[in-house]
N, C-alpha and C positions, 0 to 999 in steps of 0.2 A: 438258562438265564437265571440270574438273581431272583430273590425277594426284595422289592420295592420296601425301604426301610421304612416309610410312610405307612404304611399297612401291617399292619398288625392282628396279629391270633387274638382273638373276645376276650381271654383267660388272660393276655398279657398285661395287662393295665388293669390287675388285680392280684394281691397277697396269695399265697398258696394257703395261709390261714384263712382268708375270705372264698376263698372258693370253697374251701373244706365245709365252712359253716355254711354255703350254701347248696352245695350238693347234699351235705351230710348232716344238715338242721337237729341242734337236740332243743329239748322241749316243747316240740308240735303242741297245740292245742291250748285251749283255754278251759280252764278249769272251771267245774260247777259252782254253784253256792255252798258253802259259806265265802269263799276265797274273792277277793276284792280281784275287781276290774277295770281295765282303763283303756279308752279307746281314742287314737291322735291319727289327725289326717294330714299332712302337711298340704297349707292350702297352693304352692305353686306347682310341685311336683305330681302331686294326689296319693303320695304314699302314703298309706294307714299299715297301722301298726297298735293291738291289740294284744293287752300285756296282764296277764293276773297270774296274783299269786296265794300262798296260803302258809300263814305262820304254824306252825308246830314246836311246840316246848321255847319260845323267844328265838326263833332260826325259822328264814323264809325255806318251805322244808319240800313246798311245791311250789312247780311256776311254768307256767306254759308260755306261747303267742302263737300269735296268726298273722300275717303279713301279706298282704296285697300291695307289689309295687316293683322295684328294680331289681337288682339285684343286690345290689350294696344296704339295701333295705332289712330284706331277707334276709342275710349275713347278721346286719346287724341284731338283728331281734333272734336270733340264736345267740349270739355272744352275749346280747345283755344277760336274755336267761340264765345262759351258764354263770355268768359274774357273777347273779340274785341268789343262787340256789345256795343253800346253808351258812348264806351269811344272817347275822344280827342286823337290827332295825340299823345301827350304830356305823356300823360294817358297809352296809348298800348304802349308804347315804355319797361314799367317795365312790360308786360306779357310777360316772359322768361319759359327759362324749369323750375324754382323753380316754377312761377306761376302754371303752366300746371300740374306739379307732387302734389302740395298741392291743387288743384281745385278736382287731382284725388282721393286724401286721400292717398297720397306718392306710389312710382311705389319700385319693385324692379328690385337687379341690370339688371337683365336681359331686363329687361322693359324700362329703363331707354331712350336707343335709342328714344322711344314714344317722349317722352316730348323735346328731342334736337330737331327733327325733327318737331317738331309746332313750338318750338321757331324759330329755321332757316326760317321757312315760315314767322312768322313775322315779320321778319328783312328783307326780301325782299319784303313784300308785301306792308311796310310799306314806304320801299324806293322807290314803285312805288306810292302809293298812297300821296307822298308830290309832284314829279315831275309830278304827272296828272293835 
């Protein structure tokens, strides 16, 4: 008998680049002091998302996170990382959610939340990391 076209494999209403960054997360962890921190909950979902990093010679040179929440979460807070890592103050200022969602191979709508929610971390993290 067929597969019911209505039913669908977990993996299939998701990029082969979002699964990658979630099975295969680079940047695990949050980095010590000195390295600026920043922590976003989204209040209807509950995804948190836990973002620092640490300049070296004018280039974010380290950058971890932590993520508690979906999947498309998760994803995303690797891909922001990867985005952050050796770029200029100058440079991260354009990894936004279009970054985040084409880094993933596009979110949907449902998904969407994912990719604000790393943007929002880099807008704060970023603002901490010019006043450090």
């Amino acid at each position: 008998m067929g597969r019911d076209a209505r039913k669908q494999e977990p993996d299939s209403m998701f990029s082969e680049q979002l699964i990658r960054h979630f099975r295969e997360p680079k940047h695990v962890g949050v980095l010590p002091p000195p390295a600026c921190t920043v922590f976003l909950e989204n209040p209807i979902c509950g995804d948190q998302l836990q973002l620092s990093a640490q300049l070296e010679d004018g280039r974010i040179g380290a950058v971890g996170f932590l993520v508690r929440g979906c999947t498309a979460a998760t994803a995303a807070g690797s891909a922001v990382a990867t985005l952050l890592h050796g770029k200029t103050l100058a440079e991260a200022t354009r990894v936004d959610a279009g970054a985040v969602e084409e880094e993933l191979g596009g979110l949907g709508n449902a998904s969407k939340h994912a990719s604000r929610l790393a943007a929002d971390a880099v807008e704060q993290l970023l603002r901490q990391l010019r006043a450090a």
